[in-house]
SERO-874767 format. One record per atom (N, C-alpha, C): y, z, x; residue in one letter. Coordinates in steps of 0.1 Angstrom, whole numbers, plus 5000, padded with zeros to 4 digits. Example, Ala and Ser with C-alpha at 12.3 -4.5 7.8 and 13.67 -1.06 7.14 Angstrom:
BEGIN
494350785132A
495550785123A
496750785132A
497850715128S
498950715137S
500050795129S
This chain:
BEGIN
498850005008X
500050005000X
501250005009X
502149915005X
503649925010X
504250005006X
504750115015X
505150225010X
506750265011X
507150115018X
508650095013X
508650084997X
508049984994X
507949914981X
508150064969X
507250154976X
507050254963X
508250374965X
508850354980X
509950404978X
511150384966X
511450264973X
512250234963X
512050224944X
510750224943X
510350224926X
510650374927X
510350474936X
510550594936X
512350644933X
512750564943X
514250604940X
514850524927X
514450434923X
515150384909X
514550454904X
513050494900X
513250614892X
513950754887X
514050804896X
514750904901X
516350914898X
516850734898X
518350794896X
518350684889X
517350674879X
517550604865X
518150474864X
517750374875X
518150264872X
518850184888X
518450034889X
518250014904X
519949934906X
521049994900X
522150014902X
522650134908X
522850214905X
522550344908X
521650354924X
520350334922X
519550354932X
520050254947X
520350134944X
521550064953X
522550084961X
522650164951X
524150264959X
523550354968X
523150434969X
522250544970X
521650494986X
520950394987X
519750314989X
520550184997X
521850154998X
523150065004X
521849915005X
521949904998X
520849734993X
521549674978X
520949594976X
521949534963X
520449584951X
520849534941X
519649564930X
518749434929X
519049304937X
517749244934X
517149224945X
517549304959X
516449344965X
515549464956X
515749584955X
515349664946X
514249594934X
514649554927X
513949454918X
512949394923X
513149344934X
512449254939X
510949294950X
511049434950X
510449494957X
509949574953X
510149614940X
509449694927X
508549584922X
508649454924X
507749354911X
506449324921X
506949344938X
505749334945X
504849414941X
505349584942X
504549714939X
503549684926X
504249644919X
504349614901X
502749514905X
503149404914X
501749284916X
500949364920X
500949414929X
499549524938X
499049584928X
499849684918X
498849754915X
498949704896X
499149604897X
498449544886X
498849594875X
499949624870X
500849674857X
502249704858X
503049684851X
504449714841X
504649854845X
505449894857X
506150004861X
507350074852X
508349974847X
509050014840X
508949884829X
510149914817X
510249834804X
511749864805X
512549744800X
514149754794X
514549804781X
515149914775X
515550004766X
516649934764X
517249814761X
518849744760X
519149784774X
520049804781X
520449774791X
519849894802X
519049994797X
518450084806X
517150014805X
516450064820X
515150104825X
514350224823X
513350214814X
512250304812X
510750304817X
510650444821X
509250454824X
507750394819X
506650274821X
505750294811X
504950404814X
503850414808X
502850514808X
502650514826X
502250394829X
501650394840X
502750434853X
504150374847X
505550424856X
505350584860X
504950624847X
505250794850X
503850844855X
503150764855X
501850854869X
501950814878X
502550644883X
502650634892X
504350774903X
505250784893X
505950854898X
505350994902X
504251034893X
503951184900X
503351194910X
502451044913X
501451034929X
502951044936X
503950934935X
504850914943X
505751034953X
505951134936X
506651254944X
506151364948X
504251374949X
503751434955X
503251364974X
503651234973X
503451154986X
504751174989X
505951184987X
506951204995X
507551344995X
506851404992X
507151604994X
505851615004X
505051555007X
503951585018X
504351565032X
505251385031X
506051325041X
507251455046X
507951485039X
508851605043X
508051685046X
507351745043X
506651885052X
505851835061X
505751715065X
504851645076X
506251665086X
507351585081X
508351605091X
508951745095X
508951825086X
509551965090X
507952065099X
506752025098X
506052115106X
505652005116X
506051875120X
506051855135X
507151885143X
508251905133X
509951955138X
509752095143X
508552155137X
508452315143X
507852285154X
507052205154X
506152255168X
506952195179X
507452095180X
508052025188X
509152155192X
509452235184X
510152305189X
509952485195X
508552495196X
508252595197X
507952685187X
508852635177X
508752755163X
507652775154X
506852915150X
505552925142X
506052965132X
506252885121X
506652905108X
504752965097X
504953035089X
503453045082X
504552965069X
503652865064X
503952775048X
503152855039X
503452895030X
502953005021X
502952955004X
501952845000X
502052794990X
501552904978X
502552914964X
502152974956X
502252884944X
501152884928X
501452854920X
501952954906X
502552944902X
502953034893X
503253004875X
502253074871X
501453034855X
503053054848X
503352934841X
504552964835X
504653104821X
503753164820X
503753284809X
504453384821X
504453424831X
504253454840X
506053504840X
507053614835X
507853664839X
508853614853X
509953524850X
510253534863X
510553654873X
511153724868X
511253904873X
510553934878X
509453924873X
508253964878X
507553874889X
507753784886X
507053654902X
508153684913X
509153724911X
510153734921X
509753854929X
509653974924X
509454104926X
507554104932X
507154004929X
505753984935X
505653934948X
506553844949X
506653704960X
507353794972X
508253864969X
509553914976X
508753954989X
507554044992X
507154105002X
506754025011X
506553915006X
505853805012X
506753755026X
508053765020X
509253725031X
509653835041X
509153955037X
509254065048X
508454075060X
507154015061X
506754005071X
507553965088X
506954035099X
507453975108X
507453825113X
506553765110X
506153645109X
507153545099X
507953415103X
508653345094X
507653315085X
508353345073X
507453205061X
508253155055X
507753045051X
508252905041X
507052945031X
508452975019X
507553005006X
507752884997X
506752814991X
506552704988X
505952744972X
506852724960X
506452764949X
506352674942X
505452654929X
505152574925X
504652644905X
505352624895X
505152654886X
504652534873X
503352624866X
502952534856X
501952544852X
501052514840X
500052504834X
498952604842X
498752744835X
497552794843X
496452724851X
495852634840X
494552564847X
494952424852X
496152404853X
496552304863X
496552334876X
497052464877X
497052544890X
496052574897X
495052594889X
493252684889X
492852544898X
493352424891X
492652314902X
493552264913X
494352304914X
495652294927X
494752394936X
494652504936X
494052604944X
492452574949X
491852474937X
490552444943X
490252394956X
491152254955X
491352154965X
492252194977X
492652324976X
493352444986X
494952404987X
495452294978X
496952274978X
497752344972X
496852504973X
497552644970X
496752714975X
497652864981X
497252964988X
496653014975X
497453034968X
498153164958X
498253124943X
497453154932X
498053144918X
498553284911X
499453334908X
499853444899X
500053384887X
498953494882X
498753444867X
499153604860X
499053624844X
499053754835X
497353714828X
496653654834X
495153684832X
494153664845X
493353694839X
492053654854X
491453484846X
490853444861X
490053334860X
489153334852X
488653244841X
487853264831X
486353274842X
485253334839X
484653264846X
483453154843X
483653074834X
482852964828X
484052864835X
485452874843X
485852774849X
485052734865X
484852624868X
484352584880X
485152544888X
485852664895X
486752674906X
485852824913X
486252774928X
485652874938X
486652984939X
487053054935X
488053144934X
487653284935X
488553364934X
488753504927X
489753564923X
489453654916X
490853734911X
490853854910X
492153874915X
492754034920X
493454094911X
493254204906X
494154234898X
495154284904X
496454314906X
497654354910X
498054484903X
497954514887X
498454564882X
498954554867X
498954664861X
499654664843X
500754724838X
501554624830X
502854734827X
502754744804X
502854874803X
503254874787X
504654734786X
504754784772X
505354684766X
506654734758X
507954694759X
508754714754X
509754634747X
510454704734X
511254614727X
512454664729X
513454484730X
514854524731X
515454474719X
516754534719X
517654494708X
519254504712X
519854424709X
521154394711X
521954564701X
522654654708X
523054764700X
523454764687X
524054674683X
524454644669X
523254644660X
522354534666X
520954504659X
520354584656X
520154714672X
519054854669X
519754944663X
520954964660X
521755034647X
521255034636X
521354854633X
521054834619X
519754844613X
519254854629X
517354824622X
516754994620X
517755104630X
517355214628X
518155294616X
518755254609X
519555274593X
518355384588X
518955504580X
518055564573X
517355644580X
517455624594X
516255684604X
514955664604X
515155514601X
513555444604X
513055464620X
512155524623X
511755554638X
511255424641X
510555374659X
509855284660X
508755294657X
507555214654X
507755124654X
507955044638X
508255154629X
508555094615X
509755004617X
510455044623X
511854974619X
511754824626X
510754774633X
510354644631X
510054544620X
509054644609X
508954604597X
510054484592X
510454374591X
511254284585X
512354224594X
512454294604X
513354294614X
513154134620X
514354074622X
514353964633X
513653974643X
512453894643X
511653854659X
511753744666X
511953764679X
512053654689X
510553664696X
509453604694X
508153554698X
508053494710X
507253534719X
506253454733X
505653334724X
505153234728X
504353134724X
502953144718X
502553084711X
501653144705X
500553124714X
500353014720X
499453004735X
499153124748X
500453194743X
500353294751X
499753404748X
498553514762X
497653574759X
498253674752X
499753764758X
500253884752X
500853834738X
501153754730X
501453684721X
500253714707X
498953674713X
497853704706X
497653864703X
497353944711X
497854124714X
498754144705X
500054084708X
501154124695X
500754124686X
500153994680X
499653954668X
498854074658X
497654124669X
496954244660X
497154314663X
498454404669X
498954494670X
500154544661X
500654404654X
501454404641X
500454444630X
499754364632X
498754384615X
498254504619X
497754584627X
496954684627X
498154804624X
499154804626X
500254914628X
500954824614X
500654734606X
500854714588X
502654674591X
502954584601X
504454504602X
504054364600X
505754334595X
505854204593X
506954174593X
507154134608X
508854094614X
508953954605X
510253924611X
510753764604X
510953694618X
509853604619X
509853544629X
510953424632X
512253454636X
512853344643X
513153224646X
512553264662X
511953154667X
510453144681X
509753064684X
509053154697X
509153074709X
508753104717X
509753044731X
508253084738X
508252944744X
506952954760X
507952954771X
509353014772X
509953004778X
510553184777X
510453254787X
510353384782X
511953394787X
512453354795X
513853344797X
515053284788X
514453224781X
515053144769X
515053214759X
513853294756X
513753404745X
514353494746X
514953594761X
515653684763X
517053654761X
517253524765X
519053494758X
519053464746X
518553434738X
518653444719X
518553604721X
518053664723X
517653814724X
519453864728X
519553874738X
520953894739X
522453824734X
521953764729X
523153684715X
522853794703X
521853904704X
521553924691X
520953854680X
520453794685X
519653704673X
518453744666X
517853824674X
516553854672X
515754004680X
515054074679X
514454184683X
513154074695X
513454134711X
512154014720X
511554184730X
510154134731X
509754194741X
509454154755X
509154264767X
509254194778X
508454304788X
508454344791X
507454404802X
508654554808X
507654654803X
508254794807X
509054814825X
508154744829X
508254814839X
509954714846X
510254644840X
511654544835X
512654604828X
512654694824X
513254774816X
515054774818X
515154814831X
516454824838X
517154714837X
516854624840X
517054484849X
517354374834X
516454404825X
516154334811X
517454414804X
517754524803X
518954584797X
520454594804X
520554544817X
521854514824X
521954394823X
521054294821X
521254134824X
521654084811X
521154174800X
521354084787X
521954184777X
522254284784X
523454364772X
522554424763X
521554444765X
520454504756X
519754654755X
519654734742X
518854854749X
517554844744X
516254954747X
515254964746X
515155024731X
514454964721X
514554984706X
512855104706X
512455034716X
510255194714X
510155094723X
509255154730X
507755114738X
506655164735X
505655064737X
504155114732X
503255074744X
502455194748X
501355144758X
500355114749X
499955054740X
499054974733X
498554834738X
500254804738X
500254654743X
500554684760X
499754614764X
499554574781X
499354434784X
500454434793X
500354284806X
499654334815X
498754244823X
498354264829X
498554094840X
498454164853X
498554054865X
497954034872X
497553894875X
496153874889X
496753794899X
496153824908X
496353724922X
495553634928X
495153514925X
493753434926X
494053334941X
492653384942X
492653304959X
491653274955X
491453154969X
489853144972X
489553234979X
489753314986X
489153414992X
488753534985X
487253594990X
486853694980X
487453844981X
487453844998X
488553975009X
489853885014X
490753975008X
492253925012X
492053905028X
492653815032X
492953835048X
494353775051X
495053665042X
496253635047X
497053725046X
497953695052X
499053805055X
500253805043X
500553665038X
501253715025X
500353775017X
499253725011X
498753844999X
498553935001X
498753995012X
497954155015X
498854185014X
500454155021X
501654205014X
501654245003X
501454104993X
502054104978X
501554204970X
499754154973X
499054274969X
499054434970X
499554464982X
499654604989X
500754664979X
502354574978X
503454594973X
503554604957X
502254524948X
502454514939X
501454684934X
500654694940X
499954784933X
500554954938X
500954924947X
501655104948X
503055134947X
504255014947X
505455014945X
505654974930X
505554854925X
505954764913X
504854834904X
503854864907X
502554844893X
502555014892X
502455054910X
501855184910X
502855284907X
504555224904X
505255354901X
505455384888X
């Protein structure tokens, strides 16, 4: 493969059109064109389609774009770790994937030890689809997956999983909101009963937990809206829009950042967090960090 050729399909992709990418790229657009329709002959299909005067992806555009920007993020780190050696420097590259259910707060406060080491690292993060990841780690194009479950084990990945740690569960409310919802002196957790809820995804494991932990405790919030985006949920949450939960051991951080206070907590509901490697005994030096840090600092206080 000419891998000029898929450059440039790469950069008209990228900046949406081989005007644009021209500029960018100091070539005109029917070189560009012209060197996309080679790529286009090789591999035997319609890269893009014309939308009236824009360029769009076909099906096949957009896989070929994901091989593409996984072949030119390998070329960069091919260039940056022969730039180390040539120069003496031992950098450790420290790939992690990180399950989007997965608390940013919390991957941060996970990862963070990792960079304390005496040893430089290059933390290389990578977020998305649990069992997208489960096969990134297979093929070893990950150290590290942090997930809020363990590896099923009917998945066929060589793995393991660590548990890190569990935090209860708490609900916030914008002051105005936990005024109105504790009226009459409804205590927690009645005063959920009808109250605005802001929901996790329904995909999500703690989401399912909520679920029969409402029916079993006889509530029935007004669901909102729900968010696979737990960051997104927290800002509706802090508009007041809705009553959202988030992880206790967040508590501080979740009520300075979004103007919010703590409405009850219930150790009922528990997150829980794993650390999946292929290795069965930790031995790299970030996990035994992360690990070491999450279970007697973050988990263990």
């Amino acid at each position: 493969m000419n891998f000029k050729h898929l450059y440039y399909f790469w950069a008209t992709a990228k900046s949406g059109g081989v005007m644009k990418a021209g500029e960018q790229l100091h070539t005109t657009p029917q070189t560009l064109s012209g060197q996309i329709k080679l790529l286009e002959a090789q591999l035997g299909c319609a890269l893009f389609h014309k939308v009236g005067r824009r360029l769009e992806l076909t099906t096949e555009g957009r896989v070929a774009l994901g091989y593409a920007e996984q072949i030119f993020a390998l070329g960069a780190e091919l260039e940056a770790a022969v730039g180390r050696a040539r120069s003496g420097q031992t950098v450790l590259d420290f790939r992690v994937g990180i399950a989007d259910s997965v608390p940013k707060a919390i991957a941060y406060r996970l990862l963070e030890p990792a960079l304390g080491l005496a040893e430089p690292v290059r933390l290389i993060c990578h977020e998305g689809d649990f069992h997208n990841l489960l096969g990134q780690i297979a093929v070893h194009r990950l150290d590290l997956v942090i997930a809020d479950e363990p590896m099923d084990k009917q998945v066929s990945v060589k793995a393991f999983s660590h548990a890190l740690g569990t935090t209860a569960m708490s609900f916030f409310a914008t002051p105005v909101l936990k005024a109105k919802l504790e009226l009459g002196g409804r205590a927690f957790p009645q005063c959920l009963d009808g109250a605005p809820m802001l929901l996790q995804g329904a995909a999500s494991a703690m989401r399912q937990r909520l679920d029969v932990w409402l029916a079993e405790n006889q509530l029935h919030p007004r669901a909102i809206g729900e968010f696979d985006d737990a960051a997104l949920m927290k800002a509706f949450g802090g508009e007041g829009r809705g009553v959202f939960m988030a992880p206790t051991v967040l508590e501080d951080e979740t009520c300075a950042q979004h103007g919010v206070q703590v409405l009850g907590r219930t150790s009922e509901l528990v997150e829980e967090f794993y650390a999946i490697s292929v290795e069965r005994r930790i031995t790299h030096p970030c996990v035994v960090a992360i690990t070491q840090s999450a279970r007697e600092a973050l988990f263990g206080a």
